[in-house]
C-alpha positions as CSV (number, residue, x, y, z in Angstrom):
1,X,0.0,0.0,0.0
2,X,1.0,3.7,-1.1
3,X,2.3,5.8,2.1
4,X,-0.6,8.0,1.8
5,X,-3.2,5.6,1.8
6,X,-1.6,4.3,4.2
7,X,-2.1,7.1,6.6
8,X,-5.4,7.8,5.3
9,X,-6.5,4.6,6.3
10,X,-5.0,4.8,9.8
11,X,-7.4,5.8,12.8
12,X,-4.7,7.3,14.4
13,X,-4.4,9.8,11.4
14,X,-8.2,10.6,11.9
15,X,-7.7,11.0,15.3
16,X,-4.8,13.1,15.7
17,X,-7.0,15.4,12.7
18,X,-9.8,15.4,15.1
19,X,-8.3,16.1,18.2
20,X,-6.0,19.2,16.0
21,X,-9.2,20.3,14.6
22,X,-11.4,20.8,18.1
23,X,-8.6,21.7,19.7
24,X,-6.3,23.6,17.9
25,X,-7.1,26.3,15.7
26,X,-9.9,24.8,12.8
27,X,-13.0,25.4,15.2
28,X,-11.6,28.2,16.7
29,X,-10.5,29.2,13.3
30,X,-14.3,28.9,11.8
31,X,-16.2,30.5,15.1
32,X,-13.7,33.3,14.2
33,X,-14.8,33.7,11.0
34,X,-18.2,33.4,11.5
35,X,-18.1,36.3,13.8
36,X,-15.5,38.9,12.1
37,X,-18.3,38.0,9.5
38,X,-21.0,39.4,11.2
39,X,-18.8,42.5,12.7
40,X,-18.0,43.2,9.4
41,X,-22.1,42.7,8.2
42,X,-22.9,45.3,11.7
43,X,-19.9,47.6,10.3
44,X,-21.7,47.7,7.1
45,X,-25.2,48.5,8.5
46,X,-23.7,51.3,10.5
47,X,-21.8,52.7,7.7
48,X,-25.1,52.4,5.7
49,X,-27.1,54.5,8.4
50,X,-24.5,57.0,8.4
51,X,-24.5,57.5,4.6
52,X,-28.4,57.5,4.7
53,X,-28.3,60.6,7.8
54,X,-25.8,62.2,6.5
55,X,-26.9,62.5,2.6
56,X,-30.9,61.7,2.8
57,X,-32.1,62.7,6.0
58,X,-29.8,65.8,7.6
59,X,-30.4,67.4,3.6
60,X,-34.4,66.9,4.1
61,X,-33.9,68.6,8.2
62,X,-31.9,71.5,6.6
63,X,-34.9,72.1,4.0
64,X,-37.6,71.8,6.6
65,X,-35.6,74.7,8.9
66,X,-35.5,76.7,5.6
67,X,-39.0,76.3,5.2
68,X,-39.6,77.1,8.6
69,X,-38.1,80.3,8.4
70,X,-39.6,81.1,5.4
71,X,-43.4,80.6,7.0
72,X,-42.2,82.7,9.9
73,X,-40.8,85.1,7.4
74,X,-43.9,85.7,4.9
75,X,-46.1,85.8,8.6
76,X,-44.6,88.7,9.3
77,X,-45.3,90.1,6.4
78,X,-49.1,89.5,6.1
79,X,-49.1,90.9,9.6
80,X,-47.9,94.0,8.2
81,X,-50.2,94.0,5.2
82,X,-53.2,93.0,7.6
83,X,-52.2,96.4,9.5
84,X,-51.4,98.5,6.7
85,X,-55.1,97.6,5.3
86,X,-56.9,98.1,8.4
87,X,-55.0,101.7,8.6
88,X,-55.9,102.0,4.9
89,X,-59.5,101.6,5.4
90,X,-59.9,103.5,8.9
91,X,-58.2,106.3,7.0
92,X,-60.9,105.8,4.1
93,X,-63.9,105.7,6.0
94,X,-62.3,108.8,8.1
95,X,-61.9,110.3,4.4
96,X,-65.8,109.4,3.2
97,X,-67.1,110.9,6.6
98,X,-64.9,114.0,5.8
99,X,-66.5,114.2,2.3
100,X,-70.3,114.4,3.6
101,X,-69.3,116.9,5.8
102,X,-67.3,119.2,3.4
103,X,-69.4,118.3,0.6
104,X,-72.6,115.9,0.3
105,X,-73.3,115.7,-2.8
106,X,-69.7,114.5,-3.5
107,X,-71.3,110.8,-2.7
108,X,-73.9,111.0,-4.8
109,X,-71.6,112.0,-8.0
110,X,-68.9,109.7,-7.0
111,X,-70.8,106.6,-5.3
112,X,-68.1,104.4,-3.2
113,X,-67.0,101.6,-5.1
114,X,-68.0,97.8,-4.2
115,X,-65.6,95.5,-2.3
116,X,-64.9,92.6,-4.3
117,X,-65.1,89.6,-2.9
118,X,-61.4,88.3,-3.9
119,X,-60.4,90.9,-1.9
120,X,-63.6,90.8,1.4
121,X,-60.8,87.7,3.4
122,X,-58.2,90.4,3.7
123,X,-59.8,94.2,3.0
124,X,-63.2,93.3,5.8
125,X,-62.3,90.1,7.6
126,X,-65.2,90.9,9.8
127,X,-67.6,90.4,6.6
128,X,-67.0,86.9,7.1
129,X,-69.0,84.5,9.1
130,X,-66.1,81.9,9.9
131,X,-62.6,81.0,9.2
132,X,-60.7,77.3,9.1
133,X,-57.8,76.5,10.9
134,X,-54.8,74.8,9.0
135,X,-52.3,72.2,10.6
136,X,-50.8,74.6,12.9
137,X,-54.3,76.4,13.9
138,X,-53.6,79.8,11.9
139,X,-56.7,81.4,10.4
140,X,-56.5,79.9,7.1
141,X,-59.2,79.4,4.4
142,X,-61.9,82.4,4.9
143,X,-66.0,81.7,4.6
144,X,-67.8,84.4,3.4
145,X,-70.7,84.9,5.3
146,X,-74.2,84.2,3.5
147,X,-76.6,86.6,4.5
């Protein structure tokens, strides 16, 4: 018989394999690959969620602060128009008051002209009967009233 099939054939071959296998370095050898395998699948995820935050979700939170100041912004301007109208249309009605005083048949020639109603949510709010409330409970979507 061949020297190798002579050592395959021996149990003491198989044994000594065995016993090298357990314990030496083949088990320990597999159980260590089997776990840098899933430290390296976990490494992966984590780098994954970092790549998502960093170039999905932080770009959408940076948008949704612009956005946010915008809002803030163009409130604080329709606050000022909302004023500036009321002042307009006290000054008016001062103006129409003055005008039958000074001169009464001015309204007759020169009749006041009609609101339209485009304009009756934010000339004469108090035209309207009630007003809906958006997501964040600002007046938003005026009713005009029907009388």
């Amino acid at each position: 018989m061949p020297p190798f099939q002579q050592l395959f054939s021996s149990n003491e071959f198989w044994t000594s394999v065995i016993v090298a296998l357990v314990s030496g370095g083949g088990v320990g050898g597999l159980i260590g690959a089997w776990s840098s395998r899933r430290k390296d699948a976990a490494d992966v995820a984590r780098m994954a969620t970092d790549i998502l935050t960093k170039d999905v979700v932080q770009p959408l939170r940076d948008q949704l602060d612009y956005q946010e100041s915008q809002i803030t912004h163009l409130e604080t301007v329709q606050e000022r128009y909302f004023k500036s109208v009321a002042y307009t249309r006290r000054l008016f009605h001062w103006l129409q008051d003055f005008c039958e005083l000074v001169n009464p048949d001015f309204l007759a020639r020169h009749p006041k002209p009609a609101l339209p109603d485009e304009l009756r949510a934010d000339v004469a709010p108090e035209t309207i009967a009630a007003v809906h409330k958006d997501i964040r409970g600002k007046d938003s979507i005026p009713v005009i009233k029907e009388d």
